[in-house]
VEXLO-642855 format. One line per 4 residues: number of its first residue (from 1); their letters; for each residue x negated, y negated, z of C-alpha. Coordinates in pm, whole numbers. Layout:
NUM	a	X/Y/Z | ...
***
This chain:
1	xxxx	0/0/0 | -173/-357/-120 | -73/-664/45 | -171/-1006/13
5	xxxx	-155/-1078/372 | -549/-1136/549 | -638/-907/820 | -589/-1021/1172
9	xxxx	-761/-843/1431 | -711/-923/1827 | -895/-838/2143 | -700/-816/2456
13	xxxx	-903/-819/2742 | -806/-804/3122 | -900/-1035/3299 | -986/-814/3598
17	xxxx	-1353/-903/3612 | -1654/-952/3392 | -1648/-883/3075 | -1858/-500/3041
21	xxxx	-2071/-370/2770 | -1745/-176/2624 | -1511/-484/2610 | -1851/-670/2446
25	xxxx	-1898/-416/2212 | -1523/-416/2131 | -1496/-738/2053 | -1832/-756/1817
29	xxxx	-1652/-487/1586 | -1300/-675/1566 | -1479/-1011/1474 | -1693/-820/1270
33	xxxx	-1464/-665/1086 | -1258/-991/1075 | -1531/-1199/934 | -1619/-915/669
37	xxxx	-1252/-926/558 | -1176/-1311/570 | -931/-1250/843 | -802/-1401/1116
41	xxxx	-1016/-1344/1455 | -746/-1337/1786 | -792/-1351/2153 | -484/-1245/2336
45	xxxx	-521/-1180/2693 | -358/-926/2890 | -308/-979/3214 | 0/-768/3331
49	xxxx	-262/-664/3611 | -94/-896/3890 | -294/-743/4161 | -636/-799/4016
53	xxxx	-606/-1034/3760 | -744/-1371/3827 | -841/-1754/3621 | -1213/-1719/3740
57	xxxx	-1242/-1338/3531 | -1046/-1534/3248 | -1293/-1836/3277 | -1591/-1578/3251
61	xxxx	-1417/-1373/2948 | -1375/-1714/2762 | -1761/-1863/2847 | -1898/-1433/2768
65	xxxx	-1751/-1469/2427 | -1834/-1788/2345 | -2228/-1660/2469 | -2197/-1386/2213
69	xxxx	-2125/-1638/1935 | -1735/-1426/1904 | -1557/-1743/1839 | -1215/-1666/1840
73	xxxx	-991/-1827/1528 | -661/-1832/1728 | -559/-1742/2061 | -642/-1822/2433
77	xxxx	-708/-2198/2489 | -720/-2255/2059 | -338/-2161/2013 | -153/-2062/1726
81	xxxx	131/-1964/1574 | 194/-1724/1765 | 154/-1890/2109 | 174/-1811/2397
85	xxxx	-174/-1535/2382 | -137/-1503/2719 | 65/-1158/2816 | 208/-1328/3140
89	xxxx	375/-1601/2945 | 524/-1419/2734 | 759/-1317/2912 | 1080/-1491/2763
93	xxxx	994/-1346/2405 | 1011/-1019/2552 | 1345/-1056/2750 | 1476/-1129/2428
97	xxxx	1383/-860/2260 | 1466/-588/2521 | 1852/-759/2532 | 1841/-681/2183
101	xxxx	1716/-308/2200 | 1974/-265/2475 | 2251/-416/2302 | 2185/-171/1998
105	xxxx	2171/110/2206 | 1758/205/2160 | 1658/133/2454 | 1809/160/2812
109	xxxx	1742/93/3166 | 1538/363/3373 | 1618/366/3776 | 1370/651/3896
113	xxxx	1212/562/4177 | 821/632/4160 | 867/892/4413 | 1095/1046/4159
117	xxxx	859/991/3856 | 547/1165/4040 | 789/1444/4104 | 886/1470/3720
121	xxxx	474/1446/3670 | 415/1720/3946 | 662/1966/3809 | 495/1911/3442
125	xxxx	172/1978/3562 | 300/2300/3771 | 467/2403/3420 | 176/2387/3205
129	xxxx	377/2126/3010 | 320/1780/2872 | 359/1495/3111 | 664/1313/2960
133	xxxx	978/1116/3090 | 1263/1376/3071 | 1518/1105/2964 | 1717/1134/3284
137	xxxx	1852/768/3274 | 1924/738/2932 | 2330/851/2922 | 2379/711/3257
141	xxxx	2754/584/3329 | 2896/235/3386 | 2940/337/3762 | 2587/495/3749
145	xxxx	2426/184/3679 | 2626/-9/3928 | 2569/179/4166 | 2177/216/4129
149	xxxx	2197/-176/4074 | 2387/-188/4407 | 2087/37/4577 | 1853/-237/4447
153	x	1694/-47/4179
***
């Protein structure tokens, strides 16, 4: 399949501490491979990691790039079209998007507790068999999900 349509390649760090040999290496290829291509180099930074994720790691990821010489095209602190690059702000776009699933029936709401979930994961294990969510939510009631809703779930 040919398309017109110039590559864009991303890195998504977290910003959870420095920025390692791995994430380094990572991010050579992608503007590498960016640069080769005429493409579009983007840094997009994931930090759903609430616990560990903090500005000073995000500082150091921005100032260990720029080091390299991996300027990023858009993204981070540059923008875009595609703003916000920043997972935790993008929160509204994805609200939107998960009404929609719902409404169209591809997606639905999950209750399991995690005590539940690491039983499901347990009994997988025990069974030789793939680790996988068994779907237990997914043709839940009305009254189900009021009632899990009215446990606080």
């Amino acid at each position: 399949m040919e398309t017109n349509s110039p590559v864009r390649v991303r890195f998504a760090p977290s910003p959870t501490g420095f920025l390692h040999v791995g994430g380094a290496r990572t991010a050579l290829f992608n503007w590498l491979f960016a640069k080769h291509h005429g493409g579009i180099y983007i840094l997009r930074i994931d930090d759903t990691d609430e616990q560990r994720s903090t500005q000073e790691s995000m500082q150091q990821i921005y100032e260990s790039l720029r080091w390299l010489g991996l300027n990023w095209d858009e993204g981070a602190i540059v923008g875009g079209a595609y703003q916000p690059y920043v997972q935790s702000q993008r929160g509204e776009i994805y609200r939107k998007y998960i009404q929609k699933l719902l409404n169209s029936n591809n997606a639905y709401y999950c209750y399991c507790t995690q005590e539940e979930l690491s039983q499901m994961r347990e009994q997988a294990r025990a069974e030789s068999r793939n680790q996988s969510y068994n779907g237990k939510c997914r043709n839940l009631t009305v009254e189900d999900h009021r009632k899990f809703e009215a446990e606080g779930r």
